[in-house]
Residue, then its C-alpha position, 0 to 999 in steps of 0.5 A: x324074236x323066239x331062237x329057232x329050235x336048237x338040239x344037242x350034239x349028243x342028240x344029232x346021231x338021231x338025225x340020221x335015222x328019220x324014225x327018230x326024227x319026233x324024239x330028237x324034236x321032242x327032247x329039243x322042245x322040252x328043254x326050250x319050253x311051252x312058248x317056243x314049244x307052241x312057236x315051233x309046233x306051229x311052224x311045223x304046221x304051216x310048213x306042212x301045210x303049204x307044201x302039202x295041203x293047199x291048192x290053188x283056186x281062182x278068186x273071181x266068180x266065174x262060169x265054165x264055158x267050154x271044157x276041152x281036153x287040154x283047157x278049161x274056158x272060164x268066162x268072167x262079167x257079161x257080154x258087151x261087145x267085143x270079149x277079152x281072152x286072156x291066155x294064161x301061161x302054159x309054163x307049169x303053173x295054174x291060171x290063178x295067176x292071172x285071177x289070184x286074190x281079191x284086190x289082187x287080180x288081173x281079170x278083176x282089173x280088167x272088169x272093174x276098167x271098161x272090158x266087159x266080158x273077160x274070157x280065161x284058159x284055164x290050162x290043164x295039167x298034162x296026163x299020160x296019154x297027153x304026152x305026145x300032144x304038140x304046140x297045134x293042139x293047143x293052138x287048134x284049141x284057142x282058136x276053138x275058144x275064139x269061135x265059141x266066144x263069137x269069132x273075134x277076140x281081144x287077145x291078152x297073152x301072159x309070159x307064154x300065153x304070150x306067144x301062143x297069142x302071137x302065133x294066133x294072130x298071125x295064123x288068123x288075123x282076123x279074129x284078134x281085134x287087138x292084142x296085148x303081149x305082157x312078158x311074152x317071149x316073142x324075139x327070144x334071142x334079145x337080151x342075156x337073161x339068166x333062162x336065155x343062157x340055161x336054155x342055150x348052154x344046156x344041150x337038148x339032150x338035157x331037156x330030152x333026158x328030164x321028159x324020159x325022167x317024166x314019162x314022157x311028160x315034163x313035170x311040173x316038179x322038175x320045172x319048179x326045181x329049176x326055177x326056184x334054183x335061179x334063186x336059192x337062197x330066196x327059196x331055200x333059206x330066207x323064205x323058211x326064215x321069214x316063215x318062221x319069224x311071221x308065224x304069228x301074224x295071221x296077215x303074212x300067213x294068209x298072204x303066204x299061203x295064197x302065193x304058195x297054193x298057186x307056186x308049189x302046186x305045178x302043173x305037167x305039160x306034154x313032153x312033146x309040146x315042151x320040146x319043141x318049145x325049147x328047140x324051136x322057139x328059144x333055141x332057134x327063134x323061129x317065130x321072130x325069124x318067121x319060121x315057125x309052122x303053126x296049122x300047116x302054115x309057116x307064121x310071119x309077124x307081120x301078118x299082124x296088123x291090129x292095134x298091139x299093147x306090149x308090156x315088159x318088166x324092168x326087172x324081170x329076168x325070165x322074160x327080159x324086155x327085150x324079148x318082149x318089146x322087139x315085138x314091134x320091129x316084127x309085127x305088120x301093125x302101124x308104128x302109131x299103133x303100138x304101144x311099148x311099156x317098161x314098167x318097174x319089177x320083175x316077171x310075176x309082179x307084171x300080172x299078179x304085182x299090186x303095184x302093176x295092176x293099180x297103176x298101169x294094168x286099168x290104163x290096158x283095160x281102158x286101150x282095149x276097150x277104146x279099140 
C-alpha cells in the first residue's frame, strides 16, 4: 500500500493560507513521484466527487403516480390485488433507501416475492414556504395516496415512516389491510440508545435554536452532522482511510459511490414538523401513551386491529428494539396476529442490508401477500 502524501514542516506554513494550498500539494507530489502522484490525484477526485457530484437515484423502474406538494407517489409492477405502500423515512434523507441499487433493493424484494404492485413516497426536501407545514400535512398526504391507489393499502413503514404509518392506521383503520412497522420508533421511551439519551439531555431550545439557524427549517446538514458525530471516528478518519487504500478497485468505488449519493445528499424538513416530532413524539411518547392528535382526533393504537409484522435490528442503535417491538402491547391487533422479529444488524442494514433483504425481507413479501 502506497504511503499517503507527506509534506515538509518547512512547508506546513502554507497550510494556513488555502490559496496556497496547490503549491504545497504539488511540492509534495513531485518528491513522491509519478505513481503516487496518480494514486494521490485520484483520491482527490473521488473525494470531490462524492461530496460534491453525485446525486441519489432510485434503481428500479418506476412511474410517477401522483405529484404532491410535500411527495412524489412512485409506483413499481402492475396492479394485483391489494397494493403495498411503502413509506419511506422523513428523517433527512431520500427514499433511495428503500429502492438502493440493483440486487440490493427492498421494492425490487417485494416484487420479485409475491406483491405485485408496490407504491413508494418519495418524500420531498422542504423549501422555505414549507416551513410551517405540520405532521397533518403529511399525514392528510398519505392518505391522499392511499385514495388514488384505491382506498385500501398495505402499509410498509420505514424508521419514521414507521410511525407516520402507525398513526395512518389508527386514524383510519380501514384503509391498512396489513401493516409492517421495520425500525420504526412507536414506543420511544423503551430501551436507552445513544438518540433516545441526545433527545432527552438536550432542551428544546436546542432543537429550537438549529430550525432558527435554518430559516425555519431544519437542514438536512445539520441532522447529517449529528448522525455521523455518533460515530466520528467511522466518518471522519476510517472512511477517508479506507477511501484512500481502495482507490484502485473499481468494485469498492462503485459501491462507495452509491452509498454516498444517497447519505451525504440530505434532504431538509419543515422546522415546525420537526419540532413537534422531537417534543411530542420522542420527548413526550405520546403516541404510545395514546395522546397524540392526529386530523383533529386523538390516535389510540389500539384501534389497530389488522394483521401487524414488526421487525427490529439487534444492533441498531438509533432505533432500538424495543421501540419497535413494544408496538404489539399497544396495538388492538389479536396476539396471533403479530408477528415480532429481531434479526442481526443495525438500522440501515434492516432495509437496504444484503444480508436482511436475502434472508428475511422475501418472508415479509410473501406474509403481506397471504394477508
Amino acid at each position: 500500500m502506497a504511503k499517503p502524501l507527506s509534506v515538509k514542516s518547512s512547508d506546513l506554513s502554507l497550510f494556513s493560507v488555502p490559496a496556497f494550498w496547490p503549491m504545497a500539494m504539488a511540492t509534495a507530489l513531485v518528491e513522491e513521484g509519478a505513481e503516487l502522484y496518480a494514486k494521490n490525484l485520484e483520491f482527490v477526485e473521488e473525494e470531490i466527487k462524492i461530496n460534491e457530484e453525485l446525486r441519489p437515484a432510485l434503481a428500479t423502474p418506476n412511474r410517477v403516480r401522483l405529484d404532491l406538494r410535500t411527495v412524489t407517489l412512485r409506483e413499481y409492477g402492475t396492479p394485483d390485488g391489494i397494493p403495498t405502500l411503502v413509506v419511506a423515512p422523513y428523517a433527512g434523507h431520500t427514499a433511495m433507501i428503500a429502492d438502493y441499487h440493483k440486487g440490493q433493493s427492498l421494492v425490487a424484494t417485494l416484487l420479485a416475492n409475491c406483491v405485485g404492485q408496490v407504491a413508494l413516497t418519495d418524500w420531498k426536501s422542504a423549501s422555505d414556504d414549507m416551513k410551517d407545514l405540520e405532521i397533518d400535512n403529511y399525514l392528510a398526504d398519505v392518505v391522499v395516496l392511499i385514495d388514488d391507489l384505491g382506498g385500501r393499502v398495505n402499509l410498509v413503514g420505514l424508521c419514521q415512516g414507521g410511525w407516520v404509518s402507525a398513526m395512518v392506521t389508527a386514524r383510519f383503520p380501514a384503509k391498512v389491510n396489513s401493516l409492517v412497522l421495520a425500525g420504526a420508533p412507536i414506543d420511544t421511551d423503551a430501551g436507552n440508545g445513544p438518540l433516545k439519551r441526545m433527545v432527552h439531555e438536550s432542551p428544546m431550545s436546542f432543537y429550537e435554536e438549529l430550525v432558527s439557524l435554518g430559516g425555519g427549517l431544519m437542514k438536512g446538514k445539520f441532522m447529517l452532522q449529528g448522525w455521523k458525530n455518533m460515530h466520528p471516528e467511522e466518518h471522519y478518519i476510517h472512511q477517508h482511510i479506507d477511501l484512500y487504500e481502495h482507490i484502485d478497485d473499481p468494485v469498492y468505488l462503485a459501491k462507495q459511490e452509491t452509498f454516498e449519493s444517497w447519505y451525504e445528499n440530505p434532504i431538509d424538513l419543515p422546522g415546525r414538523w420537526y419540532l413537534q416530532a422531537i417534543s411530542q413524539l420522542f420527548k413526550e411518547n405520546r403516541l404510545a401513551k395514546g395522546k397524540f392528535v392526529g386530523l383533529g382526533r386523538r390516535l389510540d393504537l389500539r384501534a389497530i386491529t389488522c394483521p401487524t409484522y414488526l421487525l427490529a435490528g439487534a444492533a441498531d442503535d438509533i432505533t432500538t428494539p424495543g421501540q419497535v417491538l413494544d408496538a404489539a402491547k399497544y396495538v388492538g391487533t389479536p396476539a396471533d396476529q403479530i408477528v415480532s422479529k429481531t434479526v442481526p444488524g443495525g438500522h440501515i442494514g434492516l432495509f437496504m442490508g444484503g444480508r436482511t433483504l436475502k434472508e428475511h425481507w422475501p418472508e415479509i413479501a410473501r406474509w403481506i401477500a397471504a394477508r
